[in-house]
Phi, psi and omega in degrees: 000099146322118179248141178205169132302294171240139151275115163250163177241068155158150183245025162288204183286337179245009161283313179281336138320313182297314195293333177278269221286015167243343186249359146258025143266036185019058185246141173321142174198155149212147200262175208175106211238127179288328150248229197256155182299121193082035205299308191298001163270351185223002161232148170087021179224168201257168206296028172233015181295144180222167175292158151293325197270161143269156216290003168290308168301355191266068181273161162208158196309107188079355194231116163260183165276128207221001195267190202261347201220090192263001179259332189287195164216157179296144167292161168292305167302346144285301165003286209281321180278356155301315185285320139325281199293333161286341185273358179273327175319306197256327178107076178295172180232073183262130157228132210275179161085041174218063150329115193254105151300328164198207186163104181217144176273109197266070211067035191104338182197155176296146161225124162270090167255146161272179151292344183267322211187178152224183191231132166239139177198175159313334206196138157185141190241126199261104188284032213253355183080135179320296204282038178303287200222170197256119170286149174215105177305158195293326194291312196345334171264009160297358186289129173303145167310325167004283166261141186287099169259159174198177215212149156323319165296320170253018150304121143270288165212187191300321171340301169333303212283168157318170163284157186087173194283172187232135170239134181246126181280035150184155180246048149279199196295306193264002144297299174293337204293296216258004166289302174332271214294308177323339187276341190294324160295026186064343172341155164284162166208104175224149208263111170267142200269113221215174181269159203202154189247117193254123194243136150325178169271309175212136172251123187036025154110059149210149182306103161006291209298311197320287189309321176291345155267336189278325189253014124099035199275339187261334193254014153332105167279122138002307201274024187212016165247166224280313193230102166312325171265024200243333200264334157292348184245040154307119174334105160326139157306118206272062210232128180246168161271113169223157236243318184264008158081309151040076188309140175214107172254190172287324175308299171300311184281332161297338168286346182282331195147340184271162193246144203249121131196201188281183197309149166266143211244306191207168182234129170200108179063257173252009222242099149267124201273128185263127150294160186263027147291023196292312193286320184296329165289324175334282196325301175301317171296309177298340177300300150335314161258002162279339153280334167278348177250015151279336196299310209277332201285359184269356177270300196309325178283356214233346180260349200034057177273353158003267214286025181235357184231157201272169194271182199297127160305139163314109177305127172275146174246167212220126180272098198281149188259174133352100173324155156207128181271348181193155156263155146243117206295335173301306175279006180234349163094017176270125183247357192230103209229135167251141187245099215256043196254022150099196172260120191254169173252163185204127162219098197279353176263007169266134184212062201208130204289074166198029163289174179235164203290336159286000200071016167285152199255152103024051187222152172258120160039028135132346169338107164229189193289001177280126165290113170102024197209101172248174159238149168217160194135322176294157173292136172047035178282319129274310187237190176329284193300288162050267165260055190250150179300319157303351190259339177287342175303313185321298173289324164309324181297309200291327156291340160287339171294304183298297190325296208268019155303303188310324181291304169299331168304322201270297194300301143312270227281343187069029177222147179230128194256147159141274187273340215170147154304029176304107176293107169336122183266000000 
C-alpha cells in the first residue's frame, strides 16, 4: 500500500493542473492515469478531430502556446502531446496504466486500487472529466438491426462507415462538425436538431472565444445564475475548428446539401419519431446570437474599436424546413445513425456516498460533501469556462488552495481534521 497526501484521479487538463499547483506547495501526490497521459485525446476520437478553441487559449496553469500558429487549432494527438510535454515540465508524479478499481473510505482515509497497486492518502480529487461516456438513449436499441449505430467515440471517418445515407443525432459542436465532414465526403446527411447555442467562428475580424473573453461571458459564476442546477446542461456551443476559419451551423450545412430536421424522441423498427419542435429551436438559437452579437457590437461602439475592425458580415439564414414527424430508414436511404447525443459520467469504482439522485456527484465549486474529497472538471462547476482547457487553471487553484490550508493547519497543529482524525507522520 502506497501513503500520500492527495490522490488525483485522470492525467488529462485537469489533473495535471490540480498536479502543478500541488507540486509548487510542495505537497505529496500522485496522479493516477488509466492509460497513458491525455489518454482521452488519444483513444475514442474520430481522426479528423481539432479542439474548438485556438490554440493561443489552450493555457493551462504555467504552460502557455508557445508553437507558430496560435490562431490555428489543435489535433487531438497534439494535443495529447501537449499534454506530455506539461507533465514532464514540472516532473508530474503521474502513474500511467492505474485504471482505479475501486475508491473507498478505510479507517478514516481513501483507499485507491488500481490495476497497478493501491494508494491510501487524506485528499483526493477525482480528475475524470466532464466528456466521460457517450449518452445514447435507452430506445436506441429499438432501432431495426439494419441499420449501424455508433457514437462519436467510435466514428473515424466517412470511409468507415456502411455505404448510404447518415443520420446524425445532434447539432451541438460534434454533431454539425461530422455532419460536415460526411457531407464533404459526398454522404446523404441529414442532421437532427436538438437545442444549441449557435455561433460564428469569427466575428468582425476576431475569434467568437476572443469575444467571449473580452465581455466576460466565461467567467459567469455557478452562484449568480437564475438556475444553478440546470447550468451545467446549458445548450453547447455550435462551434467548429477548421484551418480556413469557416463558420459551420446548421445554415452552411443546409446550403451544403444536409437536411434539417427535428429532435428524434423514439425508435421502433425502421421508424424514427420526430419532435415537433424544430422551428421553435431555430428560432430560440437565432435569438441567442442575436444577443450575443449585439452584445459584442454594443462593446466595439463603447469602446470605439470601429474604426479598426471590419463590419458585421450578412447573417446566413437557415430556410426553416417542413415539420416532418418521423424518419424511415428505408425509405430516406439511411443506414447509419451516429448518435451525436453529449455525455454522462460513470463511476462504477466509487464506492464512496456522493452521488445524486443522476448520479451526478454532489459539489459546490469542486467541493463535495465528504471532507477532503474534491473534484475538477466539471461543467459550470464554478464558472462558464469550468471545464474548459483554458478555465481549469482557476478551479484547480481553488480546490488546491483548499487542500493545501489544510495541509498547513494539520501541520502547525500535528493533527489533520477532515475524513478522520489522522496523526501527522
Amino acid at each position: 500500500m502506497h501513503v500520500t497526501d492527495t490522490i488525483v484521479i485522470g492525467g488529462g487538463q485537469a489533473g495535471l493542473a490540480a498536479s502543478s499547483f500541488l507540486a509548487g506547495g510542495g505537497h505529496d501526490h500522485v496522479v493516477l492515469e488509466r492509460g497513458r497521459v491525455g489518454q482521452r485525446w488519444r483513444s475514442g476520437v474520430w481522426d479528423s478531430l481539432r479542439l474548438l478553441s485556438p490554440n493561443w487559449m489552450n493555457s493551462l496553469p504555467g504552460w502557455g502556446y508557445q508553437g507558430a500558429d496560435p490562431d490555428g487549432f489543435a489535433s487531438a494527438a497534439d494535443f495529447a502531446d501537449h499534454l506530455a510535454g506539461y507533465a514532464e515540465s514540472f516532473q508530474a508524479p503521474v502513474v500511467e496504466g492505474a485504471g482505479v478499481q475501486d475508491l473507498r473510505i478505510v479507517r478514516g482515509e481513501f483507499e485507491v486500487t488500481t490495476a497497478v497497486g493501491a494508494w491510501r492518502s487524506r485528499h483526493v480529487i477525482l480528475a475524470t472529466g466532464w466528456c466521460d461516456l457517450p449518452r445514447v438513449p435507452s430506445w436506441a436499441q429499438d432501432l431495426h438491426k439494419s441499420v449501424a449505430q455508433l457514437t462519436p467515440h467510435e466514428y473515424r471517418n466517412a470511409a468507415s462507415l456502411p455505404d448510404g445515407g447518415v443520420l446524425v443525432v445532434g447539432a451541438s459542436a460534434t454533431g454539425v462538425q461530422l455532419a460536415q465532414e460526411l457531407r464533404e465526403a459526398g454522404r446523404d446527411v441529414t442532421i437532427a436538431v436538438g437545442r444549441h447555442t449557435r455561433m460564428p467562428r469569427t466575428y468582425r475580424g476576431r475569434d467568437v472565444y476572443w469575444w467571449l473573453l473580452r465581455l466576460g461571458m466565461l467567467d459567469t459564476s455557478i452562484d449568480t445564475v437564475r438556475d444553478a442546477r440546470r447550468a451545467p446542461f446549458e445548450p453547447s456551443y455550435q462551434v467548429v475548428g477548421r484551418s480556413d476559419l469557416r463558420t459551420v451551423d446548421l445554415a452552411t450545412l443546409q446550403a451544403d446539401g444536409v437536411r434539417l430536421v427535428g429532435r428524434v424522441t423514439s425508435a421502433d423498427g425502421r421508424r424514427l419519431r420526430l419532435a415537433a419542435d424544430l422551428a421553435d429551436i431555430l428560432g430560440q438559437a437565432d435569438r441567442r446570437l442575436d444577443r450575443l452579437l449585439s452584445a459584442i457590437d454594443s462593446h466595439i461602439d463603447a469602446a470605439g474599436l470601429g474604426d479598426d475592425l471590419p463590419p458585421a458580415p450578412p447573417r446566413a439564414v437557415i430556410a426553416h424546413p417542413h415539420h416532418e414527424d418521423s424518419l424511415h430508414t428505408q425509405r430516406d436511404h439511411i443506414r447509419t445513425v451516429v448518435w451525436a447525443t453529449g455525455h454522462r459520467r460513470s463511476y462504477p469504482w466509487l464506492s464512496v456516498p456522493v452521488l445524486d439522485e443522476r448520479d451526478e456527484i454532489r459539489q459546490h465549486h469542486g467541493r463535495t460533501p465528504v471532507p477532503g474529497m474534491y473534484v475538477l472538471g466539471y461543467r459550470f462547476q464554478h464558472y462558464r469556462s469550468s471545464n474548459w482547457i483554458w478555465g481549469i487553471g482557476r478551479d484547480a487553484a481553488e480546490v488546491c488552495a483548499s487542500i493545501l490550508g489544510a495541509d498547513r493547519a494539520g501541520r502547525r497543529s500535528g493533527r489533520f481534521e477532515g475524513l478522520g482524525d489522522v496523526r501527522c507522520a
